[in-house]
PyMOL Python script that loads the backbone (N, CA, C, O; Angstrom):
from pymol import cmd

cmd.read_pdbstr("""\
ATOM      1  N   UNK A   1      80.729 -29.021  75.035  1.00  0.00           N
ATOM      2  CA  UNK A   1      80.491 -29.957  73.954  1.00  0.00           C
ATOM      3  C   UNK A   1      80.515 -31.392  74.473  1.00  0.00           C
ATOM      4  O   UNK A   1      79.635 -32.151  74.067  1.00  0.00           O
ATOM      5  N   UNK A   2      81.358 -31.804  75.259  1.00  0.00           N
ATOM      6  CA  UNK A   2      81.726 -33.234  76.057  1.00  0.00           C
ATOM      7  C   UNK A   2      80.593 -33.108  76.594  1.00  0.00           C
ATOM      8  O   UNK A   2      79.899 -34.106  76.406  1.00  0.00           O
ATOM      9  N   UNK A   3      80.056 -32.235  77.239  1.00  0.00           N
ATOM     10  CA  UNK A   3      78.051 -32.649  78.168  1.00  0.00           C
ATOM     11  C   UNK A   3      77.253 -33.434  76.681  1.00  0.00           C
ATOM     12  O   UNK A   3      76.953 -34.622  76.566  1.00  0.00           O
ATOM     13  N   UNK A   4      77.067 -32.383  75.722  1.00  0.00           N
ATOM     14  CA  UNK A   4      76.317 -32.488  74.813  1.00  0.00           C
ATOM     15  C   UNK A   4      76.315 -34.025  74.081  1.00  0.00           C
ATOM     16  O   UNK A   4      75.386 -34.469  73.408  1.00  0.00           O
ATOM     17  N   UNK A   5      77.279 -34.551  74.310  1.00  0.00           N
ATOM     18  CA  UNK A   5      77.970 -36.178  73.493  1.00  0.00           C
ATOM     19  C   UNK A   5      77.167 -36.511  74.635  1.00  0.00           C
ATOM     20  O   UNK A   5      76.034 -36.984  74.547  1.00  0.00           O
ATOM     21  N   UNK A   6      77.903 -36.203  75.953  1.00  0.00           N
ATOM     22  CA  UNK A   6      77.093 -37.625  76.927  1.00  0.00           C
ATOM     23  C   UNK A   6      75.770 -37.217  76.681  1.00  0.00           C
ATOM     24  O   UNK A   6      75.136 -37.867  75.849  1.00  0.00           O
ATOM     25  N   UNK A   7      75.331 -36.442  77.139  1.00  0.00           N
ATOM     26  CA  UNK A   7      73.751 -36.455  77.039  1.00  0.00           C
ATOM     27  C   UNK A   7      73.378 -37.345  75.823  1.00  0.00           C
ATOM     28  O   UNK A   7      73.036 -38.511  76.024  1.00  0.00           O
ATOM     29  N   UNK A   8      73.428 -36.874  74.668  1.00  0.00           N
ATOM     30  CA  UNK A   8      73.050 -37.847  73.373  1.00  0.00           C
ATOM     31  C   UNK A   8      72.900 -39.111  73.743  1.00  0.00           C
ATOM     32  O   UNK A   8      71.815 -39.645  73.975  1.00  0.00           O
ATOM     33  N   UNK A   9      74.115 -39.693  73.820  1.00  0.00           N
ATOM     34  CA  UNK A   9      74.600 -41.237  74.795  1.00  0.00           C
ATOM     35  C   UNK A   9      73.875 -41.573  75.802  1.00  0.00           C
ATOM     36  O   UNK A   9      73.868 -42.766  76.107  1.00  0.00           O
ATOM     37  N   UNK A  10      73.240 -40.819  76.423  1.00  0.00           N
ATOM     38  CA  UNK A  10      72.708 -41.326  77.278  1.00  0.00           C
ATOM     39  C   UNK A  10      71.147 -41.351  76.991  1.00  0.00           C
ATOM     40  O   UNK A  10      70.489 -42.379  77.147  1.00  0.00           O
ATOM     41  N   UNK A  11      70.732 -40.442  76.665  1.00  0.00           N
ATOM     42  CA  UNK A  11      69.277 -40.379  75.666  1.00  0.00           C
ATOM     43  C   UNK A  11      68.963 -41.435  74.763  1.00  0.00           C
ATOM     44  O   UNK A  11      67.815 -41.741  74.439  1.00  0.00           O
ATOM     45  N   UNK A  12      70.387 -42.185  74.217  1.00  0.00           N
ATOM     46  CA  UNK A  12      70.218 -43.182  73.033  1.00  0.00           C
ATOM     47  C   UNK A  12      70.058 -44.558  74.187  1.00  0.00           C
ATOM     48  O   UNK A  12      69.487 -45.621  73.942  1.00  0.00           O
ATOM     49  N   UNK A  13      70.437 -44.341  74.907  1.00  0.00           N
ATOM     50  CA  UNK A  13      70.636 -45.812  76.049  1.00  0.00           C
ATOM     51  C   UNK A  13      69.347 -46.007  76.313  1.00  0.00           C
ATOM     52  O   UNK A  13      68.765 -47.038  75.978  1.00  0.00           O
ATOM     53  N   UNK A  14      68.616 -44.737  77.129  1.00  0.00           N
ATOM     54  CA  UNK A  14      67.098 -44.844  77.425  1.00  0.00           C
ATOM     55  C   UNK A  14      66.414 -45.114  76.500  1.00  0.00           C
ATOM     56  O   UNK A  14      65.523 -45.879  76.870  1.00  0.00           O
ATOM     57  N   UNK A  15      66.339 -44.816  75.146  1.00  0.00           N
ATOM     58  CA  UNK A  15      65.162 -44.924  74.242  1.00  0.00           C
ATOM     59  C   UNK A  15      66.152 -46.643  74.018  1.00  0.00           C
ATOM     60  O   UNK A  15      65.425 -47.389  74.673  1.00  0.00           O
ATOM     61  N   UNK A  16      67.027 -47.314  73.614  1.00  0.00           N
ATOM     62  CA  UNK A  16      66.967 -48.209  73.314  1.00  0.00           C
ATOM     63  C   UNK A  16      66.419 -49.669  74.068  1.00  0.00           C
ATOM     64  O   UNK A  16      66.402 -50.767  73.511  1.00  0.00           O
ATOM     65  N   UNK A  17      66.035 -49.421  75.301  1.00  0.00           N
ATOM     66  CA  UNK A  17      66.474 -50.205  76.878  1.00  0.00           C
ATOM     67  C   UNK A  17      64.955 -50.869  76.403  1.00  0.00           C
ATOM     68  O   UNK A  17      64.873 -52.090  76.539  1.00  0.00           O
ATOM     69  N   UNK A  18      64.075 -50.347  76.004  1.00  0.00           N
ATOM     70  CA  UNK A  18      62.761 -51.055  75.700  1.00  0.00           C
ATOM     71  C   UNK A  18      62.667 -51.904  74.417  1.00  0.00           C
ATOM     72  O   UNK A  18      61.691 -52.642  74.550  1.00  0.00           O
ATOM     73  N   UNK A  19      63.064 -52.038  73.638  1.00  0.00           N
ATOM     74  CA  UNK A  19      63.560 -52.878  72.469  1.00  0.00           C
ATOM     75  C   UNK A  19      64.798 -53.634  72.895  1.00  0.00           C
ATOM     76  O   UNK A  19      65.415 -54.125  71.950  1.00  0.00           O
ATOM     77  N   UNK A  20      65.226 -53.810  73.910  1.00  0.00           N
ATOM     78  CA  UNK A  20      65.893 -55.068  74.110  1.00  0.00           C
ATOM     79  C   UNK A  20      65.538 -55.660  75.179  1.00  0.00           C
ATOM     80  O   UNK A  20      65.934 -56.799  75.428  1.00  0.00           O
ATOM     81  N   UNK A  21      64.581 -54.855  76.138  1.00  0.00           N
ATOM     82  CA  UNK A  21      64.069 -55.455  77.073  1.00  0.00           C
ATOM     83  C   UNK A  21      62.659 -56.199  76.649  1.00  0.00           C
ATOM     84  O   UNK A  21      62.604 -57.418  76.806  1.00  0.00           O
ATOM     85  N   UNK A  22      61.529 -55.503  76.121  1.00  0.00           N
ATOM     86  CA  UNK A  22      60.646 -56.160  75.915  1.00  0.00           C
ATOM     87  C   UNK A  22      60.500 -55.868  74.293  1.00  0.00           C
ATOM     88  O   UNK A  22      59.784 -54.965  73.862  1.00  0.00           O
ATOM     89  N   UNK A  23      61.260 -56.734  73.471  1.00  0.00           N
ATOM     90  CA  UNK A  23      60.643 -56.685  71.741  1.00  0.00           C
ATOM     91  C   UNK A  23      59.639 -56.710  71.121  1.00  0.00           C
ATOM     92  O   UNK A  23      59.472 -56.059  70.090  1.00  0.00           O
ATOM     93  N   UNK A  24      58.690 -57.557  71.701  1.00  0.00           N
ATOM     94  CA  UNK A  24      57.379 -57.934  71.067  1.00  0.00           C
ATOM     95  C   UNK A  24      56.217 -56.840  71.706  1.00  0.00           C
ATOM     96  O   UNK A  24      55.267 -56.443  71.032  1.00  0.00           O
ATOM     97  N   UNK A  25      56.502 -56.360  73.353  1.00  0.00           N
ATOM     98  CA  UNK A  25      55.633 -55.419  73.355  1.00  0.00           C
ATOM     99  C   UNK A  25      55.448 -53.992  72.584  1.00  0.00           C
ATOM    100  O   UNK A  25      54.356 -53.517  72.272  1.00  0.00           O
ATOM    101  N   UNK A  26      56.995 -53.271  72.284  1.00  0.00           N
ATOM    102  CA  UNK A  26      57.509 -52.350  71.518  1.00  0.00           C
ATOM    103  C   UNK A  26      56.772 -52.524  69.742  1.00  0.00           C
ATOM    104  O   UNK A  26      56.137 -51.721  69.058  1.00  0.00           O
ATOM    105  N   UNK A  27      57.129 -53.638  69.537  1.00  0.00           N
ATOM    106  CA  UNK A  27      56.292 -53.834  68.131  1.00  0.00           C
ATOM    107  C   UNK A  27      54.805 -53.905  68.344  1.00  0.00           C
ATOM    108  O   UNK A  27      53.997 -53.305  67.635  1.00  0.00           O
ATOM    109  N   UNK A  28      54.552 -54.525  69.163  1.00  0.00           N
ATOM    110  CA  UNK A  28      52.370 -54.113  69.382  1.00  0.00           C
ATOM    111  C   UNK A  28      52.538 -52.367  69.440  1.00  0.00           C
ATOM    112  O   UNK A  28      51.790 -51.661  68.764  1.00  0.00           O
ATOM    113  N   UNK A  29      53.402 -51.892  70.157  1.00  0.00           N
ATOM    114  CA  UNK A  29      53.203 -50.594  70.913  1.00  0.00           C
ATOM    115  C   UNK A  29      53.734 -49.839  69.460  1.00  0.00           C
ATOM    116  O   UNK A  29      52.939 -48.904  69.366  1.00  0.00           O
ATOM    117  N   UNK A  30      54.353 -49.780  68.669  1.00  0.00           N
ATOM    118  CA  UNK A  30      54.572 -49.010  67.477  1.00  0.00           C
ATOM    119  C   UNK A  30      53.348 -48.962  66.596  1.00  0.00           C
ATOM    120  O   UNK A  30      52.752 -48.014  66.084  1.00  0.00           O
ATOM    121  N   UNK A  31      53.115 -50.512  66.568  1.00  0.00           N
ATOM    122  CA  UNK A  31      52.111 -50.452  65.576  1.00  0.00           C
ATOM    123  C   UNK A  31      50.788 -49.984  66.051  1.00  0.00           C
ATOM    124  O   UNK A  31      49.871 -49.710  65.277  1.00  0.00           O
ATOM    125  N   UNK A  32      50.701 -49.890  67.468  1.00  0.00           N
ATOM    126  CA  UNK A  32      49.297 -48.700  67.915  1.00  0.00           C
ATOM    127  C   UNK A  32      49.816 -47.494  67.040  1.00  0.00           C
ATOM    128  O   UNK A  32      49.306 -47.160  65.970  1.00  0.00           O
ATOM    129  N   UNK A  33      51.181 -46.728  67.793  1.00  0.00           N
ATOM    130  CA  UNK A  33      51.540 -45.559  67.249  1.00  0.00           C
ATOM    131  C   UNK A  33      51.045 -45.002  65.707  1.00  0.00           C
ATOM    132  O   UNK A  33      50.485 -43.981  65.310  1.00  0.00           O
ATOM    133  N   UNK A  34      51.585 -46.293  65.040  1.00  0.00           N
ATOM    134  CA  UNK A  34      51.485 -45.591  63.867  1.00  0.00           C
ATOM    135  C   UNK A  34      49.367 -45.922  63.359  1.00  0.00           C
ATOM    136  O   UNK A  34      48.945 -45.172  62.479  1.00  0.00           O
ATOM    137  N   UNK A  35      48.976 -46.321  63.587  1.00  0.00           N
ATOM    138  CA  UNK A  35      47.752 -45.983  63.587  1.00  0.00           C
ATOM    139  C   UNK A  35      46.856 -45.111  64.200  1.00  0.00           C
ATOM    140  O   UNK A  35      45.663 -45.104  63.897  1.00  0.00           O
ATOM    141  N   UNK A  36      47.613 -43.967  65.505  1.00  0.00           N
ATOM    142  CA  UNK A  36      46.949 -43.310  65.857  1.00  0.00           C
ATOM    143  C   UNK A  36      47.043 -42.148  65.006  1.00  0.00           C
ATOM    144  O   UNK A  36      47.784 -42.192  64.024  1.00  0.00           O
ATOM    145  N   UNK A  37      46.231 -40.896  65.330  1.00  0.00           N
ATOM    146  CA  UNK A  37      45.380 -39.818  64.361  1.00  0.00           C
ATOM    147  C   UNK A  37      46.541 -38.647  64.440  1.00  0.00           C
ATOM    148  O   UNK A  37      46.951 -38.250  65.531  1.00  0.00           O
ATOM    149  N   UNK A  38      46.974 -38.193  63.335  1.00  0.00           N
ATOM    150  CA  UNK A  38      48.280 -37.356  63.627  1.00  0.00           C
ATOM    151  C   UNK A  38      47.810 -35.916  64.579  1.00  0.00           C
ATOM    152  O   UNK A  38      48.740 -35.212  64.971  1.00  0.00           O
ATOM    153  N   UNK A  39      47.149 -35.724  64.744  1.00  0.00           N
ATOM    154  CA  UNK A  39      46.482 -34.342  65.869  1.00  0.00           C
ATOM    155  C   UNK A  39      46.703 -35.071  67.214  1.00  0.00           C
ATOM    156  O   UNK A  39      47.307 -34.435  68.078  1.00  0.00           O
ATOM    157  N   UNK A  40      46.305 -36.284  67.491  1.00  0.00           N
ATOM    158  CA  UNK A  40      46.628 -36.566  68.448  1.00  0.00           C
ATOM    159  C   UNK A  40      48.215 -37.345  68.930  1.00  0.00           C
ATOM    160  O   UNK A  40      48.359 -37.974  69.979  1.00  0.00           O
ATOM    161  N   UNK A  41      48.963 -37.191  68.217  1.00  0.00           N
ATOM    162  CA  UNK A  41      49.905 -37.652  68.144  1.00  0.00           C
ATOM    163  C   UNK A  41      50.612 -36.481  68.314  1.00  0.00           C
ATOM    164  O   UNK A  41      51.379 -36.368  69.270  1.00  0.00           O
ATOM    165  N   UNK A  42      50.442 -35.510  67.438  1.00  0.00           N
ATOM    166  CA  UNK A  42      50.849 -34.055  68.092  1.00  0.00           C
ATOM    167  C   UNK A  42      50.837 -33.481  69.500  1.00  0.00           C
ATOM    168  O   UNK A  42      51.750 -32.879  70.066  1.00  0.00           O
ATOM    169  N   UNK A  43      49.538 -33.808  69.987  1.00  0.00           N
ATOM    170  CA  UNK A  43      49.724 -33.480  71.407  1.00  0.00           C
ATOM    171  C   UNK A  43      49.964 -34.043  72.389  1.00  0.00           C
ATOM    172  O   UNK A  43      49.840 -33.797  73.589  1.00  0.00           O
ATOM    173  N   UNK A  44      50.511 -35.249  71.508  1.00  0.00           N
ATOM    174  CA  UNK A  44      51.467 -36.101  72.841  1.00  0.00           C
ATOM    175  C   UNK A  44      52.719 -35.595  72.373  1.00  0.00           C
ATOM    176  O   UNK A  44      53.609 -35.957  73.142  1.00  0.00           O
ATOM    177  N   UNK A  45      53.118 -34.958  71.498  1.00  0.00           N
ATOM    178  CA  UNK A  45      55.028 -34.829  71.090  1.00  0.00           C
ATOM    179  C   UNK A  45      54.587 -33.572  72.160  1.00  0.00           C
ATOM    180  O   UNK A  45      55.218 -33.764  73.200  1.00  0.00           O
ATOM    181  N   UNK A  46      54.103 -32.885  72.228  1.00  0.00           N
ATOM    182  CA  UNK A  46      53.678 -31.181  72.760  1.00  0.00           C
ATOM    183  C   UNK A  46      53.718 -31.198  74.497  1.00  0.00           C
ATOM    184  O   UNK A  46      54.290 -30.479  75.316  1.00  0.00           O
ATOM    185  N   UNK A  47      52.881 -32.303  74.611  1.00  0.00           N
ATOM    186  CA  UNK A  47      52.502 -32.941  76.258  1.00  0.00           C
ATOM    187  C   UNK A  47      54.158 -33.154  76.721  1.00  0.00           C
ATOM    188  O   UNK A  47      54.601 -32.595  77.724  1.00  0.00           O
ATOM    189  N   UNK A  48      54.990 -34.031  75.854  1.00  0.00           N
ATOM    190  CA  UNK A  48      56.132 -34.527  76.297  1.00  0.00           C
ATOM    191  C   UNK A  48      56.974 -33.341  76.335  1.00  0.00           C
ATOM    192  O   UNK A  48      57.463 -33.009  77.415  1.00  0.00           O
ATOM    193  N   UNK A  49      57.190 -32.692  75.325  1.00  0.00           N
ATOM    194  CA  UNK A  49      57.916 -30.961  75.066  1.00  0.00           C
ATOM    195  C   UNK A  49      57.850 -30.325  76.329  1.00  0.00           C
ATOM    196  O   UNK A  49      58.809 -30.115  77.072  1.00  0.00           O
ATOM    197  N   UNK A  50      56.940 -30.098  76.484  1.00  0.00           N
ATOM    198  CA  UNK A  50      56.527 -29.354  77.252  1.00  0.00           C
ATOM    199  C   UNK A  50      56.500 -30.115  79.119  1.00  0.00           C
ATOM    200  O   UNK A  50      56.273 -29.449  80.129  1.00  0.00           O
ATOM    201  N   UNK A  51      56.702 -31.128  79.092  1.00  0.00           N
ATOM    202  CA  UNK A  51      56.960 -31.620  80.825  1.00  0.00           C
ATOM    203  C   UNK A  51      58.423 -31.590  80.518  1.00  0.00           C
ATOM    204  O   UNK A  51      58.983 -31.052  81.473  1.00  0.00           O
ATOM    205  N   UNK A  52      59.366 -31.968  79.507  1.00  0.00           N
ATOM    206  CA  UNK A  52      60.850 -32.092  79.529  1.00  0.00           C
ATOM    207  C   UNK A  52      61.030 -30.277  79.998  1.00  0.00           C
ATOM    208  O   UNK A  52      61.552 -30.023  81.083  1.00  0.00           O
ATOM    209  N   UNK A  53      60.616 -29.276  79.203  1.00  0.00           N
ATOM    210  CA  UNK A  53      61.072 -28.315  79.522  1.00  0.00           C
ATOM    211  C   UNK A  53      60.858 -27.384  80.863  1.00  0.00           C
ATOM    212  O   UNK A  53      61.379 -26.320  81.196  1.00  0.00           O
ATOM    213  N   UNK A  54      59.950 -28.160  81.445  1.00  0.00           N
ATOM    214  CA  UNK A  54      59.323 -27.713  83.000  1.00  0.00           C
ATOM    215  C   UNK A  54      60.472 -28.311  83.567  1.00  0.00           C
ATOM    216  O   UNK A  54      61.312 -27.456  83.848  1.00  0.00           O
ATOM    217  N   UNK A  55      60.918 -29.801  83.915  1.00  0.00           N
ATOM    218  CA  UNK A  55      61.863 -30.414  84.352  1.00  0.00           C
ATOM    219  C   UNK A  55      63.466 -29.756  84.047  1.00  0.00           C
ATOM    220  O   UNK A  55      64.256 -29.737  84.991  1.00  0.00           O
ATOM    221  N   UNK A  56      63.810 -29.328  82.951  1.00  0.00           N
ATOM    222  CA  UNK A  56      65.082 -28.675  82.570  1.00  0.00           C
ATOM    223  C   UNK A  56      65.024 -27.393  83.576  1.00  0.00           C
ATOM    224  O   UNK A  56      66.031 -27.028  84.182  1.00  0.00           O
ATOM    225  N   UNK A  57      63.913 -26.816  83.690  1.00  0.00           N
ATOM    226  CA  UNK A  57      63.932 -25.486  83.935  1.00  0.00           C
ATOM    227  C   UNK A  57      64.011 -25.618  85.498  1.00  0.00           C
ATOM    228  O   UNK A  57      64.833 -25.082  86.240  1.00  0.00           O
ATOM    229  N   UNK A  58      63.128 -26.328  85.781  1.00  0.00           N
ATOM    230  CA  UNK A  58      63.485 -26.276  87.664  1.00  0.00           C
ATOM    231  C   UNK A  58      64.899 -26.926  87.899  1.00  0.00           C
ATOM    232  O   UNK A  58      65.692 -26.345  88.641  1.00  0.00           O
ATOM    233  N   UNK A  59      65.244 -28.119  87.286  1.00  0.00           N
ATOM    234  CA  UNK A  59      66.392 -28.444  87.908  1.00  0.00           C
ATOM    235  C   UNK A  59      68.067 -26.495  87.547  1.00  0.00           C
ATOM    236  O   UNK A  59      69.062 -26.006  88.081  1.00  0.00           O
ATOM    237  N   UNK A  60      67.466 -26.363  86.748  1.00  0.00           N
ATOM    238  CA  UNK A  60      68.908 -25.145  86.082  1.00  0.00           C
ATOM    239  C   UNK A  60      68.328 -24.217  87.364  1.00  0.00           C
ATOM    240  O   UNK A  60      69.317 -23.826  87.984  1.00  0.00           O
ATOM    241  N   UNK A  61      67.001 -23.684  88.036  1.00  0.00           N
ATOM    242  CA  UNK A  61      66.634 -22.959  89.082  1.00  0.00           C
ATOM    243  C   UNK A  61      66.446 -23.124  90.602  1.00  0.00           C
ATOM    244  O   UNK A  61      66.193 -22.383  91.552  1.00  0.00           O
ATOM    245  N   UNK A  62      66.769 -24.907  90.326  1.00  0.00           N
ATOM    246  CA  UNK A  62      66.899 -25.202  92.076  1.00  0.00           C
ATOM    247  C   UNK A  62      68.346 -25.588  92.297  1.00  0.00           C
ATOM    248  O   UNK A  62      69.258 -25.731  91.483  1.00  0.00           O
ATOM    249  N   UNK A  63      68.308 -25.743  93.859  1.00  0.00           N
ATOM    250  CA  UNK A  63      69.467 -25.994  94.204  1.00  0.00           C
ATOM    251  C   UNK A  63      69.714 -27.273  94.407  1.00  0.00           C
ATOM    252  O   UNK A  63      70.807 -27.804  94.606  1.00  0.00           O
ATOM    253  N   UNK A  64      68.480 -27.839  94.342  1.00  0.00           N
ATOM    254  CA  UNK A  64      68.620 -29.601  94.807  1.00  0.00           C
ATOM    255  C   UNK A  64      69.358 -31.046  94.015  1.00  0.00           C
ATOM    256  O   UNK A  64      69.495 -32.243  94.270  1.00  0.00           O
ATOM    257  N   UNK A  65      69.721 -30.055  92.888  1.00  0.00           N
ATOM    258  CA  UNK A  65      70.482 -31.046  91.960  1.00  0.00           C
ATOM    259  C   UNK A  65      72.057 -30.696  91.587  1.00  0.00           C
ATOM    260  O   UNK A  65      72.701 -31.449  90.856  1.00  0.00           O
TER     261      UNK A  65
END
""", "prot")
cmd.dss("prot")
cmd.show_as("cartoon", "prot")
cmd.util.cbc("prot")
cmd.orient("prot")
């Protein structure tokens, strides 16, 4: 359960680091977001799904980490 907190914590650090680093690009860059076409917006949540779970899976099957 203590992994599961840090991880969160640390997931919240990364997604926040661009809204305090660059504000004004994040707001151009949302407001693309929300005007793009929800099909394609889908297969970027799917694109991302799917490289996180390639990455989870080799690191739990190699030894290098």
């Amino acid at each position: 359960m203590e992994f599961l907190f840090l991880l969160v914590g640390v997931v919240l650090i990364l997604e926040g680091m661009p809204y305090v680093v660059f504000p004004e690009s994040m707001r151009d860059w949302l407001r693309k977001l929300s005007e793009m076409k929800t099909e394609h917006m889908r297969m970027v949540g799917l694109f991302s799904m799917s490289i996180g779970l390639i990455i989870c899976w080799l690191v739990k099957r190699s030894n290098y980490f």
